[in-house]
Structures are given as C-alpha cells and as structure tokens.
C-alpha positions as a printed Julia matrix, in Angstrom:
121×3 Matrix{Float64}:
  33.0   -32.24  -38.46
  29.27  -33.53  -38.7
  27.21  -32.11  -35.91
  25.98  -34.6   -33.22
  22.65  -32.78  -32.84
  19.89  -34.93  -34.98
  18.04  -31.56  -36.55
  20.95  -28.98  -36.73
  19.24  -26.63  -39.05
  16.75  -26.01  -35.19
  19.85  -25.58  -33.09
  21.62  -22.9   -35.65
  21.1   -18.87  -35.28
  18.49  -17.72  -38.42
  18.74  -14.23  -39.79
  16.63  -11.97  -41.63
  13.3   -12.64  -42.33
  13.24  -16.26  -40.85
  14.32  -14.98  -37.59
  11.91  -12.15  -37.05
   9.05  -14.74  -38.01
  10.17  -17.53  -35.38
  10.31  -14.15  -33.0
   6.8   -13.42  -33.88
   5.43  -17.08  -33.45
   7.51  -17.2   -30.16
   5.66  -13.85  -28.69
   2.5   -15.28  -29.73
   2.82  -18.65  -28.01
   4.27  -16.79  -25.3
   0.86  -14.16  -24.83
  -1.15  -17.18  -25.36
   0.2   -19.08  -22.18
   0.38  -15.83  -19.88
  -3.15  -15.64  -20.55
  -4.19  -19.56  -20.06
  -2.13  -18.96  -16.9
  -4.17  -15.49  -15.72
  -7.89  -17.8   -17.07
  -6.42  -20.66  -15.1
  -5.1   -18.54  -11.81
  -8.86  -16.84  -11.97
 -10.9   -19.76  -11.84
  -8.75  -21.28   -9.0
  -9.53  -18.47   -7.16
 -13.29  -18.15   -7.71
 -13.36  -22.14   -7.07
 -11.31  -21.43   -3.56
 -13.78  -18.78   -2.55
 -17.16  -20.83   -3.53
 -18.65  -23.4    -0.88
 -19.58  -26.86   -1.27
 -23.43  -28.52   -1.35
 -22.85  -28.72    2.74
 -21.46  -24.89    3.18
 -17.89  -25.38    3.49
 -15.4   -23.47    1.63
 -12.9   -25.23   -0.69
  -9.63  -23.17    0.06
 -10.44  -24.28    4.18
 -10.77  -28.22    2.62
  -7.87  -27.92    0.62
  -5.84  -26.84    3.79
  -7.21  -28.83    5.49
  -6.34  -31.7     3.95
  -3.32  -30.55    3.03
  -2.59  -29.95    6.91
  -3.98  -33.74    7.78
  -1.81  -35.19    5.34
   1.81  -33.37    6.51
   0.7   -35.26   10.14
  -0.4   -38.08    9.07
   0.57  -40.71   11.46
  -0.03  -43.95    9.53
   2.57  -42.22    6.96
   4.67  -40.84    9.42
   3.82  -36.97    7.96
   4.52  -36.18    4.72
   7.65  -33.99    4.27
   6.18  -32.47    0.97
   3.5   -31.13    2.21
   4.9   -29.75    5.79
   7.63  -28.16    2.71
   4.53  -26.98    0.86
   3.02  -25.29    4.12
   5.96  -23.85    4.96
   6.17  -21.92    1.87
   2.42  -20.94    1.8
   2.64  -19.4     5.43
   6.39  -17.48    4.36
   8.55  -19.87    6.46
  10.54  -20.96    3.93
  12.24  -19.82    0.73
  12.76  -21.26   -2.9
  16.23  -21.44   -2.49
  15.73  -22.86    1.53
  14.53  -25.83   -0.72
  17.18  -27.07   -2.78
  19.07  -29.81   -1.55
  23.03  -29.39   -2.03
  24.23  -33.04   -3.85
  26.77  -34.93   -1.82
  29.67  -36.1    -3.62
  32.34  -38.25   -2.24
  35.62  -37.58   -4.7
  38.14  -40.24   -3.99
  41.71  -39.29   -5.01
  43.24  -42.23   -7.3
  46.98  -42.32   -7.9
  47.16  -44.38  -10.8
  50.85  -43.13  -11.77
  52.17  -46.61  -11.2
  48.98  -48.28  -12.43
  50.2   -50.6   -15.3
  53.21  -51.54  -12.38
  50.75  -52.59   -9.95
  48.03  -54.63  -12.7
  51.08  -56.36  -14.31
  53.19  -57.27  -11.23
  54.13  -60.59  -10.74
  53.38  -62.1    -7.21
C-alpha cells in the first residue's frame, strides 16, 4: 500500500550513521534556541528594569497598560488580559485555562433507515 504521507523517506525511522547525524543537527538547533531564548529572556529583563526619557520604568508601563486594558470600559475589559494577570500574580494555573469542548452527541437509530427514506405515503 502506497503511503499517504507526501515525503515518506522524513516520516520513516533512519539507522546507523544517518540517524546519529540528524541527532547531532537536532541537539545543535536545539542549544542554539535555548540560548536565543536565555539572549532574548536577558534583554527583556534589562529593558523592564531601565526607565524611559521622563523617568518611568517600563515593567510599571507595561502593567500598567496591561491593567487599563483588562478594565477597559469602552471594550467591556478584556478577558485575555484579566487571564494574563491572573497568571502573573499566581491566581491561576495552566491547566485552570483550558476550556473543556462541548459536544452535543445525538443518538441516531438508523436500523430501519432505508424503511423510513423509501416508504410510500
């Protein structure tokens, strides 16, 4: 049976050599990205701690803001970023977050089906 996946040779398990190489280039892409995350995470931090031209700090903007648009009333608040807060301050959890899908399963009998589409009236 022909696979359904366009590039099959990418979705099949490599061995020997080939496999410890795509490993390799894997852990390298992977150390590359912790540390453009750690560069990234650093320079939000020095930026949070620095003032502005008039002396005010940009983490006390930032929640500020982000505390003026939760209540804004010409929006009627902002649920994301009351969410948002609520995580920052330890009020509420990851998995607090997800929303549970509701699904409505309606029950068919369609035993006598063909009986019912082909009945005369």
């Amino acid at each position: 049976m022909a696979s359904v996946v366009p590039n099959s040779e990418a979705t099949q398990f490599k061995a020997g050599e080939k496999q410890v190489e795509i490993a390799r280039m894997g852990g390298i892409a992977s150390g590359e990205a912790k540390r453009e995350k750690k560069r990234l995470r650093k320079e939000l931090e020095i930026l949070l701690d620095s003032t502005n031209s008039k002396g005010k700090n940009y983490g006390e903007l930032i929640s500020l803001g982000l505390i003026a648009n939760a209540i804004d009333k010409n929006k009627g608040g902002n649920p994301k970023a009351f969410e948002l807060i609520a995580k920052m301050v330890g009020e509420m959890d990851e998995e607090e977050n997800r929303e549970t899908p509701n699904v409505q399963i309606n029950i068919v009998d369609n035993s006598n089906l063909e009986k019912v589409m082909y009945e005369e009236d």
